[in-house]
N, C-alpha and C positions, 0 to 999 in steps of 0.2 A: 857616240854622236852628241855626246851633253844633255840627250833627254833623261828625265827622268821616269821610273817604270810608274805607271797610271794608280795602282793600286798600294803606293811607302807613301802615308802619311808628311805632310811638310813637317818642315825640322820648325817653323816658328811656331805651329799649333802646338807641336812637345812641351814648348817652353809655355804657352798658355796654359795646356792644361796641367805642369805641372806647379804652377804659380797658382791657379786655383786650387787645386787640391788641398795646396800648404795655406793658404789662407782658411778654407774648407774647414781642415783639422784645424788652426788655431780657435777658428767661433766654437769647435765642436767640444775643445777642451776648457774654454769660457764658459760655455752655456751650459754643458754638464757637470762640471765639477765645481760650479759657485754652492758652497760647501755650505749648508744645512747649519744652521746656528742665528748666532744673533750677532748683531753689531752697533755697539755703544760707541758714536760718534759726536767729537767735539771735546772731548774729556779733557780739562786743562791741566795738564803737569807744571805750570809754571808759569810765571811771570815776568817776562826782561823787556824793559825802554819801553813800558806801557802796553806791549801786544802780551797777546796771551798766546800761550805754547800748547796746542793743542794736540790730541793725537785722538783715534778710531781705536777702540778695544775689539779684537773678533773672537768671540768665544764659540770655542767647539761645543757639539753636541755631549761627548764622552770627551770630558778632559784628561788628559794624560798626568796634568801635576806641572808641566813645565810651562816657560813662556820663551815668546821671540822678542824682541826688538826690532822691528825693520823698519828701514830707511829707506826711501825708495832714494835712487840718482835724481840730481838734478842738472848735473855741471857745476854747482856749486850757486849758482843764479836760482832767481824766483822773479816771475812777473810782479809789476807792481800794481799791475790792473787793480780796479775794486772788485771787479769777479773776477780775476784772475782763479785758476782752478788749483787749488792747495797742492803741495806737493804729498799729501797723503793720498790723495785721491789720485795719484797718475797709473800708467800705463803698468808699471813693474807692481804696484801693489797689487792691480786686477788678476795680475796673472800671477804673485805667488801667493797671497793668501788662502785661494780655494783651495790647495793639496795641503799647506801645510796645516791650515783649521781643520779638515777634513784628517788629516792624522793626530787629532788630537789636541796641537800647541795651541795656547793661549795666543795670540798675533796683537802685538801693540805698535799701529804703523801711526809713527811719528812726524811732525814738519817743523822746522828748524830753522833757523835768522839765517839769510841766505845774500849774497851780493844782490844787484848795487850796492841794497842800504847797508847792510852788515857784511862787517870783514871780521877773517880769521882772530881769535878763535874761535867767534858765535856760534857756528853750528856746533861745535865742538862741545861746546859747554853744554849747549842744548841738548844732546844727543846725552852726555853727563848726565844732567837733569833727568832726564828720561829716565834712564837707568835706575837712577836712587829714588825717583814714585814709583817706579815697578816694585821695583824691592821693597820698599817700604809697604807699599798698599797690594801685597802680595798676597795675604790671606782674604782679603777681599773679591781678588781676582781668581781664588783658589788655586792659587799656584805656590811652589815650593819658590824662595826666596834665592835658593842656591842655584837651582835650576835655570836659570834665565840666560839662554842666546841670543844670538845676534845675526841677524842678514841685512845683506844691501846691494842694489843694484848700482856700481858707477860709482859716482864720487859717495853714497851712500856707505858703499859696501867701502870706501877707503876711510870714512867715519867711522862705521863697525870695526874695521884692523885697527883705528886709535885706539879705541877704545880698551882696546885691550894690553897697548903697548905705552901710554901716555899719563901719567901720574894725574891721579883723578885729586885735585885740594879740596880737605876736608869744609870747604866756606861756606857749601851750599846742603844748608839742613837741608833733609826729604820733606816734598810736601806731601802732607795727606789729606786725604778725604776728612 
C-alpha cells in the first residue's frame, strides 16, 4: 500500500548519521594522534625573488634516523592575500604529519613559489632546494643524509614524483645553518 512499517528507520537519517560518524572519526584521528614532539616552524631553506622559502621541522619523540619531505597539494596556485594561510600549514599537512612524526620520521613540510606570481619551474626548484638543506643540515636534524623521502598530497605528491625523475643542476650550493 506504499506505507512504510512505523518501526525501519528513514533512509535520510542513515546518511546523517553515517556522514557524522565519518566526520566523528576524522576529529578523533586529529585530536588523538597529533603526535607528541616538537615543531620548529618558519625554518628558511632558501632565498628566491626576495621571499624566503620557508618550511616547519616536526621532530619525533624517538627518532628513527630518517626524514620526509612533504609537500602538501595546492593546485599549483597560492593565495596572494597578506594572511593568506601558507601552504605548509594546510589541510594534508594536519592530517599526515601526526602518524608519520609519531612513527618516528623527521617531517620537513615545505612551501614553494606557487602561480599567479610564479611559473614553472619555481616550485620545482623550490622543492630541489629543500632537498639539498635537508641533506646538508642532516646531522643537525639527526637524521641519516641518505635516508631522506618524499610525500605529497596532489600537485605536491606530482613535485615529489619529479623529484625523483628530473635531473636535479648542480647551481644551487646547499644552504646551511
Amino acid at each position: 500500500n506504499g506505507q512504510r512499517a512505523t518501526n525501519a528507520p528513514p533512509i535520510c537519517s542513515l546518511g546523517i548519521l553515517l556522514s557524522a560518524m565519518w566526520r566523528l572519526s576524522l576529529l578523533i584521528l586529529l585530536t588523538i594522534s597529533s603526535a607528541p614532539g616538537r615543531v620548529e616552524e618558519n625554518v628558511v631553506y632558501g632565498m628566491r625573488s626576495g621571499l624566503a622559502l620557508l618550511m616547519d621541522v616536526h621532530y619525533p619523540e624517538q627518532s628513527n634516523g630518517r626524514g620526509i619531505v612533504f609537500i602538501p597539494g595546492s593546485g599549483w596556485h597560492a593565495p596572494l592575500d597578506y594572511d593568506a594561510t601558507p601552504l605548509k600549514a594546510s589541510g594534508f599537512a594536519k592530517l599526515w604529519a601526526p602518524p608519520l612524526v609519531e612513527a618516528g620520521y623527521t617531517l620537513f613540510v615545505i612551501n614553494h613559489r606557487a602561480a599567479p606570481r610564479f611559473q614553472h619551474p619555481a616550485a620545482l626548484e623550490d622543492a630541489q632546494r629543500a632537498v639539498r638543506f635537508v641533506r646538508a643540515n642532516a646531522e643537525l636534524y639527526g637524521i641519516d643524509p641518505e635516508r631522506i623521502g618524499g610525500v605529497g598530497g596532489s600537485s605536491g605528491g606530482h613535485l615529489i614524483a619529479m623529484l625523483g625523475v628530473v635531473d636535479a643542476p648542480g647551481t644551487l650550493p646547499p644552504m646551511t645553518l
